[in-house]
C-alpha positions, -999 to 999 in steps of 0.1 A, spaced: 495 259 412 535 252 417 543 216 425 553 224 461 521 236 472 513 204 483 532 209 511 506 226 533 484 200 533 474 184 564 497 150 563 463 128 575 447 134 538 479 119 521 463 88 511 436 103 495 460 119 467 474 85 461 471 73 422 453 49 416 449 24 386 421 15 368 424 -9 340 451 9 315 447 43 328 458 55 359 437 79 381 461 107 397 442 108 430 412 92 445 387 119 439 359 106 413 334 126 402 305 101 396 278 106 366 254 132 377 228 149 352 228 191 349 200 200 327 217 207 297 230 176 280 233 174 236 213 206 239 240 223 254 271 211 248 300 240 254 277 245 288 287 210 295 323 207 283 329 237 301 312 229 335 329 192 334 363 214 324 365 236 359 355 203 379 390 188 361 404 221 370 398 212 405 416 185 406 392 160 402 407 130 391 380 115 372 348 130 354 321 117 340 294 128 316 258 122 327 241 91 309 246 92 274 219 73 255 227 53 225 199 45 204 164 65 193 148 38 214 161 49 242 150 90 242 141 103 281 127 133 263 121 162 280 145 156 302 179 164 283 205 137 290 238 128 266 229 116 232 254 90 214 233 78 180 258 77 158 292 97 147 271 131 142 271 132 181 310 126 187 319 164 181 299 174 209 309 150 233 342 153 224 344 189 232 343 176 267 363 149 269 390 176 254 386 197 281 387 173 311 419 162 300 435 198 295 436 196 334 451 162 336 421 143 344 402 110 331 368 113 309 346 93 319 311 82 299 286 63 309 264 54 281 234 38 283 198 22 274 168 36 292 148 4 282 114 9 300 125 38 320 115 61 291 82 67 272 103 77 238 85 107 235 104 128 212 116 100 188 83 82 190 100 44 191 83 23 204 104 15 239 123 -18 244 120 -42 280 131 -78 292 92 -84 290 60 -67 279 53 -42 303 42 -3 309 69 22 308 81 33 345 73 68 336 41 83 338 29 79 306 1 54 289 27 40 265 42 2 268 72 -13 262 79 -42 241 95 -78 250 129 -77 233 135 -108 210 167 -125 203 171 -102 177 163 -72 194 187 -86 222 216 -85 193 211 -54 183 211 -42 218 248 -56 222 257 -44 192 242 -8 199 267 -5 235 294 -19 217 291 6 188 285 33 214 317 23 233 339 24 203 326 62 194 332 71 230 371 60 224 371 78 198 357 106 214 389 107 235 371 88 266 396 71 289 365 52 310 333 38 296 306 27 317 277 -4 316 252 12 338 230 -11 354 212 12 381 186 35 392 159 14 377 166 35 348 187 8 327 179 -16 303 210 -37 320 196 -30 353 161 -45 337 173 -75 329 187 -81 366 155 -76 384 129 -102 390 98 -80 387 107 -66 355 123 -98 338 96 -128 335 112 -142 304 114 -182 302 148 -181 281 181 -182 287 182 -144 298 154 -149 325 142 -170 355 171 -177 373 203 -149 386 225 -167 366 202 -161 335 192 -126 341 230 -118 345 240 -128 312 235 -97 293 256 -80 316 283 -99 316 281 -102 275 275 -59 280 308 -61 299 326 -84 277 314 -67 244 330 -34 259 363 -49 271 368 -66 233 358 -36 220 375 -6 236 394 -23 266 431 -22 253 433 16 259 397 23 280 390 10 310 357 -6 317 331 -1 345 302 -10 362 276 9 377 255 -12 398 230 -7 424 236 -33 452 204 -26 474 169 -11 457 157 -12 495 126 -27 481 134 -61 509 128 -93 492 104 -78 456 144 -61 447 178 -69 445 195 -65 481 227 -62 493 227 -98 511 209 -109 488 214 -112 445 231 -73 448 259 -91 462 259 -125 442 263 -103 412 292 -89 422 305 -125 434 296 -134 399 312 -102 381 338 -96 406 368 -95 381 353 -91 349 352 -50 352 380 -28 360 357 -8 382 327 -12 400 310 21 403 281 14 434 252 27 451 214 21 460 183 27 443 165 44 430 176 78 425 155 89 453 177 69 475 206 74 462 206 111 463 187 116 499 186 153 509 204 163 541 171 161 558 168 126 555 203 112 554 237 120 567 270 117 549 282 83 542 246 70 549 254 43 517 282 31 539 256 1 548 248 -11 515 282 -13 494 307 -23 520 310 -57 512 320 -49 475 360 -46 483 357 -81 501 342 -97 467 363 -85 441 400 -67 434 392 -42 413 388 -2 427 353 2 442 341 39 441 309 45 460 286 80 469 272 96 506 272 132 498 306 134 513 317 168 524 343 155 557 381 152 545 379 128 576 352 109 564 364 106 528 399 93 544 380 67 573 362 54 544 393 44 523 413 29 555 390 10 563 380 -5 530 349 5 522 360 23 486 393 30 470 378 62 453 355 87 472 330 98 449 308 128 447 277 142 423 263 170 447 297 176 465 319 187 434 285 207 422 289 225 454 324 231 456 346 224 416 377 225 438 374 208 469 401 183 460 426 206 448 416 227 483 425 199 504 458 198 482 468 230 493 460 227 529 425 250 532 402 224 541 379 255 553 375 271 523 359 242 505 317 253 501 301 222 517 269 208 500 240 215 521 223 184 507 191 206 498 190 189 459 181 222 441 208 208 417 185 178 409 161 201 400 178 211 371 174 179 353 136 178 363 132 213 347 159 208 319 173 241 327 212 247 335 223 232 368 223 250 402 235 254 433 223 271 465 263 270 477 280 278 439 262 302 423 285 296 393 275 265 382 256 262 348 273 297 340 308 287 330 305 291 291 271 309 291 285 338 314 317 334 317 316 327 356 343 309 372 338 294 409 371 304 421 378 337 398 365 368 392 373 400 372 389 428 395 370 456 405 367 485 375 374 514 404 379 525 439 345 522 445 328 515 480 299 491 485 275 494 513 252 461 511 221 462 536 212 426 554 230 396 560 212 373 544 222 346 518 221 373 490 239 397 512 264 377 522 269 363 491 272 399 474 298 414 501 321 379 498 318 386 457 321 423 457 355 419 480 369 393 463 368 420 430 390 442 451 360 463 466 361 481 500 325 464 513 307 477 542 280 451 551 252 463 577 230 439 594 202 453 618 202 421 639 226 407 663 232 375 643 242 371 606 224 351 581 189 362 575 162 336 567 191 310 567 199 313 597 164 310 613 153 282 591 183 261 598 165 255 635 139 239 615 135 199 617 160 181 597 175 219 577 204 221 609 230 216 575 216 240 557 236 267 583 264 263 556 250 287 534 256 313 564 287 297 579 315 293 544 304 329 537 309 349 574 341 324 577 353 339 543 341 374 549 357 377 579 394 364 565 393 399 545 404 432 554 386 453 526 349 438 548 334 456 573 304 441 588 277 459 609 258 445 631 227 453 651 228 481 628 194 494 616 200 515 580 172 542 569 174 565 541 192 588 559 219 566 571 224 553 534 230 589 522 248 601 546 273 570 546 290 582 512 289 546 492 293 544 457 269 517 452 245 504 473 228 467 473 196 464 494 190 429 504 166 435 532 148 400 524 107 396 525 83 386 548 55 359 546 17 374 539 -7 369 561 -41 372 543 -36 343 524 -30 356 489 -9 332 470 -15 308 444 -44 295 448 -59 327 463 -57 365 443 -74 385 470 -75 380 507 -91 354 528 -120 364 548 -109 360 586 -72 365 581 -65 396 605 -72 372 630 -47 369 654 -49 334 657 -33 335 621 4 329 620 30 328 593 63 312 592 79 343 604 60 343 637 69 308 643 106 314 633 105 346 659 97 321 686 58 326 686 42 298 701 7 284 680 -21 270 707 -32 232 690 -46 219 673 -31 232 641 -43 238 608 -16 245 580 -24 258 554 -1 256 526 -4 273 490 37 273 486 42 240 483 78 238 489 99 223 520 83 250 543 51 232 553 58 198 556 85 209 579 66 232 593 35 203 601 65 183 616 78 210 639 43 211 655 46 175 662 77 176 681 66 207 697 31 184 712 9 197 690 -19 182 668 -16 195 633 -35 191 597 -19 198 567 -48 213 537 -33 219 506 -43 230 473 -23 203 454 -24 165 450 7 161 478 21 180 507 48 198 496 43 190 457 70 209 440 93 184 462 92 164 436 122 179 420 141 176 447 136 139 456 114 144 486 80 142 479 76 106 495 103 108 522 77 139 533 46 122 529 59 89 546 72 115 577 43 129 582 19 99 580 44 83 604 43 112 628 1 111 625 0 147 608 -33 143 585 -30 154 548 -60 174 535 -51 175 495 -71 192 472 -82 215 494 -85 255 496 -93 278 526 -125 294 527 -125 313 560 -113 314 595 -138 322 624 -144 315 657 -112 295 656 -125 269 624 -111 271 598 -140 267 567 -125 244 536 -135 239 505 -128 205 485 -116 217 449 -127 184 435 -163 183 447 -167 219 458 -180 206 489 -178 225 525 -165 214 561 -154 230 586 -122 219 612 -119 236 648 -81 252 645 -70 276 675 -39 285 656 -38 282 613 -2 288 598 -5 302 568 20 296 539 14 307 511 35 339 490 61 364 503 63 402 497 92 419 492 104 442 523 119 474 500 103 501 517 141 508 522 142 512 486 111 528 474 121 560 501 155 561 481 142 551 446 119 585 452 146 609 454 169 607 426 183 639 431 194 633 469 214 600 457 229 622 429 241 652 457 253 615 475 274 606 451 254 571 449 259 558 417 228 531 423 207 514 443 199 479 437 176 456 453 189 417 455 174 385 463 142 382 483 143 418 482 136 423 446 115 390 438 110 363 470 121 330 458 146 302 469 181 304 489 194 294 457 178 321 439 188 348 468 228 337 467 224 335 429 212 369 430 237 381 451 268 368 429 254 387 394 249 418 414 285 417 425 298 401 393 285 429 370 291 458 390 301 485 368 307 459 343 299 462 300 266 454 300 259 426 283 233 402 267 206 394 293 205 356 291 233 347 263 220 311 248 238 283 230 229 274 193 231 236 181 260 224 176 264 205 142 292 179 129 318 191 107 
């Protein structure tokens, strides 16, 4: 990028390019990306240093590691975080601090103490608290009380850490006191800190080890790093928490100075990182704008911010001085250098859907249902804004518009190929684009919307609609290589999970399936749902009947409606909509039979039998793939060879039904490899070991 590129961009985002100082360094622009986890921590650090490396590339001005524990007693096994024991640990997290400032950008590290927050699994130390008490996780262990001692060697633990982290090449090192995940954050709050010393009972005495965290750090490292805070100002738990108007903000009256940033937000994490469903952008804006009125030190605050506009309102009107972003700069690397050069549209808005946060429940390399690169910048080579040219003259034909069609054709033509995309309905966008009418999924349109807005920007794309393809049309169209990404459908014989062969009753026509309802078939009530997927699709499904006057049931299999939501945050937002909305929860439960319009259940824990009147039961429970398209082609080898069709391959819920993220994922490696070396199927990343 030349220096006078600049120029394009729109005059009203000026101020959000401004430099700002924090402490002895000086951030170039106002863009901070925030601590954020990604699944791969010490167990993969090139992964890391290489994902944290294109953010910088971006033009982020700051970024930050995830936390970074410091001490065996603090081990969040299986979940894999940062690990800073001791100088054997500096090589790896050095590597990224190396390559966020190769792109002129400031390393941030937020190291840490997990205190009761963590059961200590894989070091099997016996975890540390304010006071006796079980571990927050779900485990039968207990942590300890700390005692003076223990409260020593804490201090001196942070500061130790802090003084690697310089030496690590850091520029920013964080106290993190948030999430309910912090030994600092431990000590603050009242239900967790019953001690009678001087570091318990009153504020004033459960804030001292922060400040003395603070001021160790400053002594330690703050001639050349600067110091912050990371605080949660509201736990929304009323008067059992910290509030905003309540000790959140005398902490920051009694701190205000004492940091050279204050990094806020709310907690826990399921607050703090609320899915698009359940929060808008900016929806923090309540808690934390009353930080800049405290203190004069830069205040840099989240909201899933995705609106240049937004980002700028909220600096002139003083609510932060840096706009930052976890799930926004996972979505897009370079929205802030994208805004630099005047194409605000081409920055990939998050959809707020928090597939990315299940990457840290899993432990497995982050994701993205917009950036199908993430996780994949060492491991595969991908790059979010680059990608090999093509290897020939090649055509592509790509059947369906979907999220892995769409995302093949914008890949495939950005390599250089001429892309002929065919869609046999009138609208583009598959499944997206029908489950974005859902309650509470309207954002999740983006997935659809970047990619047609890209698409149709190039001249080597030419898209099809309300254009059916058989195997005739596909050989006679002359395409070198063909992608089929005709989707899948939802069964309805209630095969799934919990269920290997049909459920007696299920040709009934009074059994409907997602599909139906998205096709604008209208169930009679009351409503039995029945789900076996245990994703987002019945819950918002249950809720849809509501607002559509219907009476609904949810009966699940599992212990929770929609249980696998807890990787993505959601589990209890779900439950609490629905019990608000008066949708009844039938757990542990499987289907028997439908007749006579009742639905027969049978209780998995007691093996018990009732029976529920249900004119209409939605079934949701697994998808088959809709490759008819491909098996008639597959089946004649020689015609494709007399075609000149070098393949045929199927993509996303085509070849195996799974997420969005999966389908768009899908539809970037198909266009990625295309007639590339082949390669090692999943290369890995061995240790890496101190000099």
């Amino acid at each position: 990028m030349t220096d006078d590129r600049h120029l394009a961009r729109d005059a009203r985002y000026d101020v959000l390019f401004e430099p700002v100082r924090i402490g002895p360094v000086v951030a170039k622009n106002r863009f901070y990306q925030v601590p954020h986890c990604n699944g791969m921590g010490w167990a993969q650090p090139r992964a890391l240093a290489a994902l944290r490396g294109v953010k910088a590339e971006g033009g982020w001005a700051v970024v930050s590691t995830e936390e970074v524990e410091i001490h065996p007693t603090s081990d969040c096994e299986p979940f894999h975080e940062g690990r800073l024991y001791s100088d054997a640990d500096l090589p790896a997290l050095a590597l990224m601090a190396d390559q966020v400032h190769a792109h002129g950008a400031l390393a941030a590290i937020e190291i840490m103490h997990h205190g009761a927050a963590s059961a200590n699994h894989a070091t099997r130390e016996v975890p540390l608290a304010p006071s006796h008490q079980p571990v927050t996780s779900f485990a039968p262990v207990q942590a300890r009380a700390m005692d003076k001692q223990d409260i020593r060697d804490y201090r001196r633990w942070h500061r130790e850490a802090a003084l690697r982290s310089r030496r690590a090449g850091f520029d920013i090192v964080y106290i993190y006191a948030s999430h309910d995940l912090s030994l600092a954050m431990h000590f603050l709050e009242r239900r967790r800190n019953v001690r009678s010393d001087e570091y318990g009972g009153s504020l004033v005495n459960r804030v001292r080890l922060l400040r003395e965290l603070i001021e160790d750090t400053k002594e330690a490292v703050g001639d050349r790093c600067a110091v912050a805070v990371r605080l949660a100002v509201d736990e929304l738990l009323g008067p059992q928490g910290i509030t905003s108007s309540g000790e959140g903000r005398e902490i920051i009256e009694m701190l205000a100075e004492l940091p050279d940033l204050w990094d806020v937000n709310i907690s826990d994490w399921v607050h703090d990182s609320q899915t698009s469903r359940f929060a808008k952008e900016g929806y923090q804006e309540d808690y934390v704008r009353f930080v800049k009125s405290l203190t004069s030190k830069p205040v840099v605050g989240v909201g899933r911010f995705t609106s240049p506009d937004t980002m700028v309102s909220q600096v002139r009107r003083g609510v932060l001085d840096f706009i930052g972003a976890a799930r926004p700069s996972i979505a897009d690397p370079f929205l802030p250098r994208k805004l630099q050069e005047g194409r605000p549209e081409d920055i990939r808005e998050c959809i707020g859907c928090n597939i990315c946060v299940t990457s840290d429940y899993t432990s497995s390399n982050l994701r993205c249902t917009q950036n199908p690169t993430i996780g994949e910048e060492w491991r595969r080579g991908w790059h979010p804004e680059r990608i090999a040219p093509r290897a020939s003259a090649s055509t592509v034909l790509i059947v369906g518009a979907g999220p892995a069609g769409l995302e093949a054709a914008l890949a495939a033509a950005q390599r250089g190929y001429e892309v002929h995309l065919a869609e046999a309905s009138t609208e583009l966008g598959g499944r997206v684009r029908r489950e974005a009418t859902l309650p509470g999924l309207r954002e999740w349109i983006r997935v659809r919307d970047w990619r047609v807005g890209q698409l149709e920007k190039r001249s080597n794309v030419h898209i099809y609609r309300d254009s059916a393809v058989d195997a005739a049309t596909v050989l006679e169209f002359g395409a070198r290589y063909v992608a089929l990404a005709t989707g899948a459908t939802w069964r309805r014989d209630g095969v799934g999970r919990a269920n290997g062969e049909p459920i007696a009753g299920f040709a009934d026509a009074r059994i409907l399936t997602p599909d139906d309802i998205l096709a604008g078939q209208q169930p009679e009530g009351p409503v039995v749902i029945f789900d076996d997927d245990h994703y987002y699709m019945g819950g918002v499904l249950a809720e849809w009947c509501v607002s559509s006057g219907l009476a609904a049931t949810l009966v699940t299999p599992a212990p929770i409606p929609s249980a696998w939501t807890v990787n993505t945050l959601e589990a209890l937002p779900i439950a609490q909509r629905l019990a608000r909305l008066g949708v009844e929860v039938v757990p542990h439960t499987n289907v028997a039979c439908f007749s006579e319009a009742r639905v027969t259940l049978i209780n998995e824990l007691t093996g018990g039998r009732t029976q529920r009147e249900a004119r209409t039961l939605i079934s949701i429970t697994a998808r088959l793939p809709s490759d008819a398209l491909y098996d008639s082609l597959s089946s004649a080898p020689e015609q494709l060879s007399a075609a000149h069709i070098a393949s045929v391959t199927r993509i996303g819920d085509c070849y195996a039904p799974g997420t969005i993220q999966a389908a768009v994922y899908s539809g970037h490696k198909f266009a990625r490899e295309l007639e590339a070396a082949s390669r090692e199927v999943v290369p890995r990343e061995l240790p890496l070991t101190a000099p």
